[in-house]
C-alpha positions in Angstrom: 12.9 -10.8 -74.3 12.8 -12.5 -71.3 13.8 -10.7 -67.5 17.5 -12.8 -67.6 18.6 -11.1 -71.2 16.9 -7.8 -69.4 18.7 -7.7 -66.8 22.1 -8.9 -68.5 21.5 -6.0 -71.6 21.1 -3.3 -68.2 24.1 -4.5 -66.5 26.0 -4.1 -69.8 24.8 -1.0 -71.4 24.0 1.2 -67.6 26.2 3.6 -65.1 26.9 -0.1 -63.0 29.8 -0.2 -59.6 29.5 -3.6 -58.1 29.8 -4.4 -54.9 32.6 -6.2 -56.0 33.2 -3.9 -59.4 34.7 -0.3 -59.7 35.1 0.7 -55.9 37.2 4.0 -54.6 39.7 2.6 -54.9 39.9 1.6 -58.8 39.1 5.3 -60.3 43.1 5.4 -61.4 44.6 2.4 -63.1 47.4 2.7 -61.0 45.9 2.1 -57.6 43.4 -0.5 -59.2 46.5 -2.4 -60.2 47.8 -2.4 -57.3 44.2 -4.1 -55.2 43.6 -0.3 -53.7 46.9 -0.3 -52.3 47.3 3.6 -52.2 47.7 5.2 -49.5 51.8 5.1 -49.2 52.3 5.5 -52.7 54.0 8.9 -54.2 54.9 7.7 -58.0 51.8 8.9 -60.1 49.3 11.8 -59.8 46.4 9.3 -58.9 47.8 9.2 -55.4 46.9 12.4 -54.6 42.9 11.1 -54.3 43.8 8.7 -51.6 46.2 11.0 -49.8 46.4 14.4 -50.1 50.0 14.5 -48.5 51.6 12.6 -51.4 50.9 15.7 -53.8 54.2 17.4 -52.5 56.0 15.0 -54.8 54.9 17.1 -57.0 56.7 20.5 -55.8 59.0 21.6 -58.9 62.7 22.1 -57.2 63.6 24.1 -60.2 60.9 24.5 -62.8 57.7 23.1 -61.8 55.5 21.3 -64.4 52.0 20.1 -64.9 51.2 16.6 -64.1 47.8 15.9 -65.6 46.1 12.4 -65.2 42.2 11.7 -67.2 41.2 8.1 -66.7 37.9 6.2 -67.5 36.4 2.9 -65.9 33.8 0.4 -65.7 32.8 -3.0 -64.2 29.8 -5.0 -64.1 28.7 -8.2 -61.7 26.0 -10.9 -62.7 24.8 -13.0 -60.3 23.5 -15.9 -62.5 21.8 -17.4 -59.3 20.0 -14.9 -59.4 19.5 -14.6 -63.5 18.6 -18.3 -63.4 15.8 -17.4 -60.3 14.8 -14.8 -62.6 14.2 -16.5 -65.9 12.2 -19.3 -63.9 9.7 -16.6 -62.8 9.6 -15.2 -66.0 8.1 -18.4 -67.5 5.6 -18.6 -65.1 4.2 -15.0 -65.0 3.9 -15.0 -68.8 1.6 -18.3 -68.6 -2.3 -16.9 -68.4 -3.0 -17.7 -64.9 -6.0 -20.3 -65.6 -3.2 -22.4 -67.0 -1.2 -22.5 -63.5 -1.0 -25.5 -61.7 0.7 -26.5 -58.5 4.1 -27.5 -59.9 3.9 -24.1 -60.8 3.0 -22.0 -57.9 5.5 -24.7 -56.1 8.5 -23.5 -58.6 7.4 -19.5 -58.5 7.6 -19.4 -54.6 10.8 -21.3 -54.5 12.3 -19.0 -56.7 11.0 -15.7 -55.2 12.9 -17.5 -52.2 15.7 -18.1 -54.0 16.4 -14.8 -55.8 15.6 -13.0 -52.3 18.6 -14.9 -51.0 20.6 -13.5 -53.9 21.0 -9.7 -53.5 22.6 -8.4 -54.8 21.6 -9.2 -58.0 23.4 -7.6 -60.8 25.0 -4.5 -60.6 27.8 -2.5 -61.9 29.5 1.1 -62.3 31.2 3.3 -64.3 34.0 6.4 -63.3 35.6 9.1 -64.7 38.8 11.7 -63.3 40.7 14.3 -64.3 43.5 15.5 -62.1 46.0 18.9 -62.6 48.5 18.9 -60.2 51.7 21.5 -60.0 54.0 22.7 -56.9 51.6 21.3 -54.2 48.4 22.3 -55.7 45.6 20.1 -57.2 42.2 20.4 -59.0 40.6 17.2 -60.0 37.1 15.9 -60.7 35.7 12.4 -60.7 32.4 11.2 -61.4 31.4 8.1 -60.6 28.1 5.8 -61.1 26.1 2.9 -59.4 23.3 0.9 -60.3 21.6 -2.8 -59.0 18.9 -4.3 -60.2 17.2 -6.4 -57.3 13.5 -8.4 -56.4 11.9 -7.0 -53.9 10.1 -10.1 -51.7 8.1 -10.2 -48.4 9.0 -13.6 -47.5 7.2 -13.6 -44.7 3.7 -13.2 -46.6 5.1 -15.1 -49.4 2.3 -18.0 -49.6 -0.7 -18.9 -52.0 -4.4 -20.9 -51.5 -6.5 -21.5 -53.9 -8.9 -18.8 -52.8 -6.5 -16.0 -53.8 -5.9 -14.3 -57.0 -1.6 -14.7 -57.1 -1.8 -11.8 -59.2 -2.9 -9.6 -56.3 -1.1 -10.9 -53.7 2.7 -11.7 -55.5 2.5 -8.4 -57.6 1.9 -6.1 -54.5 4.6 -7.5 -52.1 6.9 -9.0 -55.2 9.1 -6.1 -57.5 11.6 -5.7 -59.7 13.5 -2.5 -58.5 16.0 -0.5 -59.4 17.9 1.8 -58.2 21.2 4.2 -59.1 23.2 7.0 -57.6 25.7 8.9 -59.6 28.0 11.0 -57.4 30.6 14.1 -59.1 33.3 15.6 -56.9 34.8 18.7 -57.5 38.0 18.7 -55.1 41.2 21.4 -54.5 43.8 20.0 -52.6 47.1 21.6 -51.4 50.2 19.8 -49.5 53.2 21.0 -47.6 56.2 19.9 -45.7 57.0 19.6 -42.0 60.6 18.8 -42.4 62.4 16.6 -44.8 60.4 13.4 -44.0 57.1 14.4 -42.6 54.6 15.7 -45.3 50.9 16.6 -44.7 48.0 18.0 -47.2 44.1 18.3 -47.2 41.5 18.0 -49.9 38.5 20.2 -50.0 35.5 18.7 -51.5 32.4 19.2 -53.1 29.8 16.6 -53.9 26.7 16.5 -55.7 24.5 13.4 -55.7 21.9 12.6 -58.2 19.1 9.4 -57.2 17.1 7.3 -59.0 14.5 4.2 -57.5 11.8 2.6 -59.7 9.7 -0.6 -59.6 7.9 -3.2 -61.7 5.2 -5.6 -60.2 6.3 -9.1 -60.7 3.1 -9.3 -63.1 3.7 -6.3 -65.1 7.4 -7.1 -65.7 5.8 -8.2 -69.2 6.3 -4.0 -70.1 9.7 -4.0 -70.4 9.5 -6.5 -73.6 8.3 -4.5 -76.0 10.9 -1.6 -75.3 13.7 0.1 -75.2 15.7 -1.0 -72.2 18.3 1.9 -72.5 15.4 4.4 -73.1 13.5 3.0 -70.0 17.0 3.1 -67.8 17.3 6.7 -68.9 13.9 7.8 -68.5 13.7 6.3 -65.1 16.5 8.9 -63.8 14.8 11.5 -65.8 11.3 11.3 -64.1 12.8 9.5 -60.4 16.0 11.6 -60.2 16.3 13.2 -56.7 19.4 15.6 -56.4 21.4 16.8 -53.7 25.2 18.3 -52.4 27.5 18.7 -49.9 30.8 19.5 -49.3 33.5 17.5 -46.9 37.3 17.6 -46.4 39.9 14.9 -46.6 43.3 15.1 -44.7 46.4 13.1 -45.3 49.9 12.4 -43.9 52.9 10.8 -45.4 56.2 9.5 -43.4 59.6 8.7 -44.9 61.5 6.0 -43.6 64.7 6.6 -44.2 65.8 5.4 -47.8 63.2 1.8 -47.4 59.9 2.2 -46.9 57.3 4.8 -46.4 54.0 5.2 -44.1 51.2 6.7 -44.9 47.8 7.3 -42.9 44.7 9.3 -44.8 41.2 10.6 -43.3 38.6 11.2 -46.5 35.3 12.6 -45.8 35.7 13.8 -42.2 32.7 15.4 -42.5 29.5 13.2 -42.5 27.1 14.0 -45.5 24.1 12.7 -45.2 21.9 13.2 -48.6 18.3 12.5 -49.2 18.2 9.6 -52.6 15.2 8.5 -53.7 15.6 4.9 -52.3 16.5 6.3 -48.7 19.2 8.5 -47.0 22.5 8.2 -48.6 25.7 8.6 -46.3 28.6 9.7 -47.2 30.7 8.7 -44.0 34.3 9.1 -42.5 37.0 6.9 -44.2 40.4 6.2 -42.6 42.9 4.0 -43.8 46.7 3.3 -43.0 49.6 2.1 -45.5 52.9 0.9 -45.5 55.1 1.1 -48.6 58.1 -0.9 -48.3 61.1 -0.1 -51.3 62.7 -3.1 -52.6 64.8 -1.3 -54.5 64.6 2.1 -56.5 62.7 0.1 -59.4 59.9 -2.2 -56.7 58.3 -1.9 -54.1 55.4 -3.7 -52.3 52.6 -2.2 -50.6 50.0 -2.7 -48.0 46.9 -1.0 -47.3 43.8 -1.3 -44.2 40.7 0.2 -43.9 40.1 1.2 -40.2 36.2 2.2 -41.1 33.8 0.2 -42.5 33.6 2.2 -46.1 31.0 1.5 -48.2 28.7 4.4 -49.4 25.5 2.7 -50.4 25.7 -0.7 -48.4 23.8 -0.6 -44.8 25.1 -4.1 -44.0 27.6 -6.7 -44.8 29.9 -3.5 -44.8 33.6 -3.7 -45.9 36.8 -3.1 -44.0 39.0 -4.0 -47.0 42.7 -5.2 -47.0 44.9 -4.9 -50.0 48.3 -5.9 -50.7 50.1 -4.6 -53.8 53.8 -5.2 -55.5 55.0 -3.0 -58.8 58.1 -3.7 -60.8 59.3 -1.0 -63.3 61.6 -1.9 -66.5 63.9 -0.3 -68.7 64.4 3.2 -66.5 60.8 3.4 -65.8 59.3 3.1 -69.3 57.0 -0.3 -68.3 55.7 -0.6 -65.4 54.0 -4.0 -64.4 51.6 -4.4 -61.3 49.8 -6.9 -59.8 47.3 -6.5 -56.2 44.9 -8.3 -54.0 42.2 -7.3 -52.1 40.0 -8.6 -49.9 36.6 -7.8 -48.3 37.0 -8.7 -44.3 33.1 -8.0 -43.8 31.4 -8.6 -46.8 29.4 -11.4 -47.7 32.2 -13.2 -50.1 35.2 -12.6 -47.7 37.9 -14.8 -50.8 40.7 -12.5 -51.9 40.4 -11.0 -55.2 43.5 -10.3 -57.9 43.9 -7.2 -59.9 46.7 -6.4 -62.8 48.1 -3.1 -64.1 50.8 -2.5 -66.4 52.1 1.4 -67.5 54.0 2.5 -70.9 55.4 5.4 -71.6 54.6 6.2 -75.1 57.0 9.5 -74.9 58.8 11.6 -72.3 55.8 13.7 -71.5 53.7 11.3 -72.1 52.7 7.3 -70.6 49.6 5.3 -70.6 48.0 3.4 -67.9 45.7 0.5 -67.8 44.3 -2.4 -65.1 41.8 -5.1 -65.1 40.1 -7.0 -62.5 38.1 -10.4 -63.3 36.7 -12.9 -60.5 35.3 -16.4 -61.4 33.1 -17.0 -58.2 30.5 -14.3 -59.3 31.5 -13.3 -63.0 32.9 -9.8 -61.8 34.9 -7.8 -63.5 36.2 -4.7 -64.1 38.2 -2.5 -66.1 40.0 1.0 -66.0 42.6 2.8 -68.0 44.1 6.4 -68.2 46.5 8.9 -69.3 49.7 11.2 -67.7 50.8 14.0 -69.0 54.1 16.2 -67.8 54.6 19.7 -69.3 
């Protein structure tokens, strides 16, 4: 099998967030429908997880009930730049080195060159959350993977003479790496009332991280054809896995507007966690974000959310300060929802807005269901996410 189908089968088949893919903002179907737009929102139990404060919607005037919310999602990106790169090396590397010739040590450095040009390469994720939530009180749980698959080049000693063995110069500086970080948090969150239009609520949380970095020389890439990929994936978290914790705190403040709009302003991770992963430190930093939710009527509503932080976990550059805009229509007293969102990456390297869809059904009164979907051209992202509500 050559590295391309590799590396397609791992994005597939592994725990994969993209850069682009399942972010924090797409772990409920009803915030990923609406591009992350979240923050100012008070109609479903998934808002709780961007704002704490919004969970006093859920304060039972007369008998209070259970909202319960489970939801599952995935996305994957391929970078077929980067595939292509990849498949050229292959077909070199698998040729017995007496039968190089310039053409090809011409084609195998311009490729190194071009895939280090393309990272990331191909990468994805995979969530899941369950939420309880009754008279201002929550308990919920996510967990929520990552994975990339990248070449590791020294460009800078990237060069070849006829003197040199390439098979001890490319395969020491030259790698295929992976790496993958699966994160679960275990979160209480309470809310409260300062008068009739002020609302404010905190989440404590715990986090637990578990790590995972491995390598193939370019020249012994030729391993991974004869087995398993899944087994290999799993056995490289098994034997590479580096696991840590931490807890941090969230705090969250909500703001009517008279009958039109409402303004909402959340702090998530005030407390720095910085955890030890086997590819590096891993932190876990402040998050703030402001929305605006203005109320078209009692049926739509558009929304507006900015990041004040740059927020991404594992990225140390290129970071994100993300802007999303959201509008939701609901139909027949509430029983279909539609949604529709963008979102875009102000400091990221593809700064293009990118669309997101949602739709909700209630299937009966205690009971609706919940789905979005995200797909980009430009780089073959996509992701996906649906869940469940249940009131009793």
């Amino acid at each position: 099998m050559k590295i391309k189908r590799i590396l397609v089968f791992l994005v597939l088949i592994n725990l994969v967030s993209g850069i682009y893919g399942l972010e924090y903002d797409d772990f409920f179907p009803e915030s990923m429908g609406l591009g992350g737009a979240y923050t100012s929102v008070m109609d479903s139990p998934a808002s709780i997880f961007f704002n704490p404060a919004s969970l006093y919607f859920y304060r039972g005037s007369v008998k209070p009930v259970y909202y319960v919310s489970i939801g599952y999602g995935k996305s994957g990106y391929e970078n077929y730049n980067f595939l292509r790169y990849a498949d050229e090396i292959s077909g070199i590397v698998q040729k017995p080195y007496g039968q190089w010739d310039d053409s090809d040590i011409s084609n195998l450095i311009n490729s190194l060159q071009g895939a280090s040009e393309e990272k990331p390469s191909a990468n994805g994720g995979k969530g899941y959350s369950f939420l309880v939530a009754r008279d201002g009180f929550a308990v919920y749980f996510l967990e929520h993977g990552y994975s990339d698959i990248v070449f590791d080049i020294d460009l800078e000693r990237l060069s070849y003479s006829d003197q040199e063995n390439p098979d001890s110069i490319l395969n020491n500086l030259t790698a295929l790496e992976f790496h993958g970080l699966k994160l679960r948090e275990y979160c209480i969150s309470y809310a409260s009332a300062l008068d009739d239009d002020l609302f404010i609520g905190t989440t404590l949380k715990f986090i637990t991280a578990e790590s995972y970095f491995d390598e193939l020389g370019l020249f012994d890439m030729n391993e991974l054809q004869g087995r398993d990929i899944n087994h290999y994936v799993d056995s490289s978290f098994d034997f590479n896995r580096q696991t840590s914790n931490g807890y941090t705190f969230d705090l969250g403040i909500m703001m009517k507007l008279g009958p039109w709009g409402l303004l909402g302003f959340s702090a998530k991770n005030i407390k720095k966690i910085e955890i030890d992963g086997a590819f590096g430190k891993i932190n876990i930093k402040p998050q703030y974000r402001v929305g605006f939710t203005f109320l078209l009527s009692q049926t739509s509503f558009i929304t507006i959310d900015r990041d004040l932080t740059e927020n991404d976990t594992l990225v140390s550059q290129d970071q994100s300060q993300k802007l999303s805009i959201g509008l939701q229509k609901s139909f027949f007293e509430n029983a279909f929802v539609l949604r529709a969102g963008a979102r875009r990456d102000d400091k990221s390297r593809d700064s293009s807005w990118r669309y997101y869809f949602g739709a909700g059904l209630r299937i009966a009164e205690y009971l609706d269901f919940q789905g979005a979907y995200h797909y980009a051209s430009s780089d073959d992202s996509s992701a996906y996410n649906f869940g469940l509500n249940l009131i009793f």
